[in-house]
PAMIVO-353539 format. One line per 10 residues: number of its first residue (from 1); their letters; for each residue x, y, z of C-alpha. Coordinates in steps of 0.1 Angstrom, whole numbers, plus 5000, padded with zeros to 4 digits. Example, Ala and Ser with C-alpha at 12.3 -4.5 7.8 and 13.67 -1.06 7.14 Angstrom:
<nodes>
1) AS) 5123:4955:5078 ~ 5137:4989:5071
</nodes>
This chain:
<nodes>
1) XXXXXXXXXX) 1540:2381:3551 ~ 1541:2398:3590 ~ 1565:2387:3611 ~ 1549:2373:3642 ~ 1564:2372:3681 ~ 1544:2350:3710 ~ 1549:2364:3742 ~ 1545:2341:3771 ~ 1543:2347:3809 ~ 1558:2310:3808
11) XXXXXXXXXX) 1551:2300:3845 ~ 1511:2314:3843 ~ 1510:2293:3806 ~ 1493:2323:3792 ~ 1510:2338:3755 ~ 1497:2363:3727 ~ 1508:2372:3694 ~ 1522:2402:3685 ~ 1525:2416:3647 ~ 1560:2436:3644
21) XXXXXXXXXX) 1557:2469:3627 ~ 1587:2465:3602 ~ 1572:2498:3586 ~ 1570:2515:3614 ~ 1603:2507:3630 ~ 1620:2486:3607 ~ 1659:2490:3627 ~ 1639:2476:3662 ~ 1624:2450:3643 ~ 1651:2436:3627
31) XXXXXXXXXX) 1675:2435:3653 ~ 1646:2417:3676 ~ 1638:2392:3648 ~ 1681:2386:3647 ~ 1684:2378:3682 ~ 1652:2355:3681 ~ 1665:2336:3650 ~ 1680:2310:3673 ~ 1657:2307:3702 ~ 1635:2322:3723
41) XXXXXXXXXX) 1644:2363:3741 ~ 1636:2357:3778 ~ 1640:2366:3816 ~ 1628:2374:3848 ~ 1597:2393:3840 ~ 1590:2422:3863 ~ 1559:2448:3866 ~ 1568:2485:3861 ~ 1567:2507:3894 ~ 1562:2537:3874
51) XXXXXXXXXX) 1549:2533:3840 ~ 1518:2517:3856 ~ 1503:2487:3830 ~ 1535:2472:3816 ~ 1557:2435:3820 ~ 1592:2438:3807 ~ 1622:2415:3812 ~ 1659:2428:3804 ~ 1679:2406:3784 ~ 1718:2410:3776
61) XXXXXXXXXX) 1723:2435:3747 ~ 1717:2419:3715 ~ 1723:2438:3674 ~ 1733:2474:3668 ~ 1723:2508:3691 ~ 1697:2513:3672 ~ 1685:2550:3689 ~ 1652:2562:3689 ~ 1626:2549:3660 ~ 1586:2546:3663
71) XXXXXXXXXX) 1589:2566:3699 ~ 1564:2571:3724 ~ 1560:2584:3762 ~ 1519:2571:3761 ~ 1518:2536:3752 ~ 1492:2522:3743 ~ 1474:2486:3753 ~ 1491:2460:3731 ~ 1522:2479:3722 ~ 1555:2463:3721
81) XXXXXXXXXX) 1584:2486:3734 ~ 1622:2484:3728 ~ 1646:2504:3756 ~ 1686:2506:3755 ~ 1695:2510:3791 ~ 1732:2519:3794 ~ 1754:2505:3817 ~ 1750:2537:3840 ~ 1710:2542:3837 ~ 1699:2515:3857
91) XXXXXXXXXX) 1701:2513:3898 ~ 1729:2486:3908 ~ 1713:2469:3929 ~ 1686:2457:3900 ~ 1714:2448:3877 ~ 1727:2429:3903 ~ 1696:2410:3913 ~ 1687:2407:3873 ~ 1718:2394:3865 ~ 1725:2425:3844
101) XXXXXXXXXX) 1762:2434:3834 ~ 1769:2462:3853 ~ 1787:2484:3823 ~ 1769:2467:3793 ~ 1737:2473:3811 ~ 1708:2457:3783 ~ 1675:2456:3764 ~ 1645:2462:3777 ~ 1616:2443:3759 ~ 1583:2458:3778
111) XXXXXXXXXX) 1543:2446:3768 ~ 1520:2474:3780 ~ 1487:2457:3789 ~ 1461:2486:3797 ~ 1454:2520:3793 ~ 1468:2557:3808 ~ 1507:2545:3805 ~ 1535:2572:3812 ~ 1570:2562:3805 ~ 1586:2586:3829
121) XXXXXXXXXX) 1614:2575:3857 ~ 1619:2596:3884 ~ 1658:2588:3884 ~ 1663:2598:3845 ~ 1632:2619:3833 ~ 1610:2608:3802 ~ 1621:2572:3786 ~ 1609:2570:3751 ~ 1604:2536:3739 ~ 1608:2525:3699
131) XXXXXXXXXX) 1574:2510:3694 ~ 1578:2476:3676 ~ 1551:2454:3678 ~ 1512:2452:3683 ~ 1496:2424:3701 ~ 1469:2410:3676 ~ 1460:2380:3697 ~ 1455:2372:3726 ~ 1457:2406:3745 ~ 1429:2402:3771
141) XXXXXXXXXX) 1443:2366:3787 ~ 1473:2389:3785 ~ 1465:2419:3803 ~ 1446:2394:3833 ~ 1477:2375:3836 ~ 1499:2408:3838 ~ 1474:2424:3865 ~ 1482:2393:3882 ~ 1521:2401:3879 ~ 1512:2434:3899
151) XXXXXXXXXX) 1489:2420:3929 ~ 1506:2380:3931 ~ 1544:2387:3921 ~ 1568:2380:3896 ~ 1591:2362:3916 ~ 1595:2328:3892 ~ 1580:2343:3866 ~ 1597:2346:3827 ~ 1585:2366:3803 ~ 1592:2346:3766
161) XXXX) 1598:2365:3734 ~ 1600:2338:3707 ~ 1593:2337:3668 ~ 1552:2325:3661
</nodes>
């Protein structure tokens, strides 16, 4: 049987499902299934600057450095995307806003919502992300909702990663 994530923009009320890819990326997957065992992954959820259609939240570092697995630069509408940000990568003052430990830095757990993504950062160069998931339900209240995290804000907003 799939293993199955909703993913909620919690202060919008909007969610989809999302099928992991334990195939695919079977390291990611387990290590996000883990730290959901207990409750829900969430944060503040913020819109990309660079990588164009995409809501991510960072959440403390959870299960082993698991490296690249299932990468991509292009993703797609509906992927799920895993980063390790090191202590160093990200700017200080978004750790310190985020609440982000400044050496432990953390996960990155991203949704890409529409097309003609490109995970490049002009402070670090290309960012591969471990693909881990595809959103099977619920993508196109999804992607209206994240459109609206661009033009509205994401102050107040959380992004929920919790088992379906």
């Amino acid at each position: 049987m799939s293993k199955l994530l909703r993913i909620r923009l919690e202060r919008r009320g909007v969610s989809c499902v999302a099928e992991l890819l334990e195939k695919q990326a079977p390291r990611t997957v387990a290590a996000v299934w883990e730290a959901t065992a207990d409750g829900p992954l969430a944060g503040p959820a913020q819109h990309a600057k660079y990588a164009r259609n995409e809501v991510y939240t960072i959440v403390p570092r959870f299960g082993p450095r698991i490296g690249h697995e299932n990468t991509t630069v292009t993703p797609i509408p509906g992927d799920l995307c895993y980063f390790d940000f090191a202590g160093g990568v990200l700017d200080t003052a978004f750790k310190a806003d985020q609440g982000i430990d400044q050496e432990a830095g953390g996960i990155d757990l991203a949704i890409f919502y529409g097309r003609n993504n490109l995970l490049i950062n002009g402070d670090v160069g290309w960012v591969p992300g471990n693909v881990f998931g595809a959103i099977t339900e619920g993508l196109d209240a999804m992607a209206e909702a994240c459109h609206d995290v661009w033009r509205s804000g994401s102050v107040g907003e959380r992004l929920v990663y919790e088992r379906a």
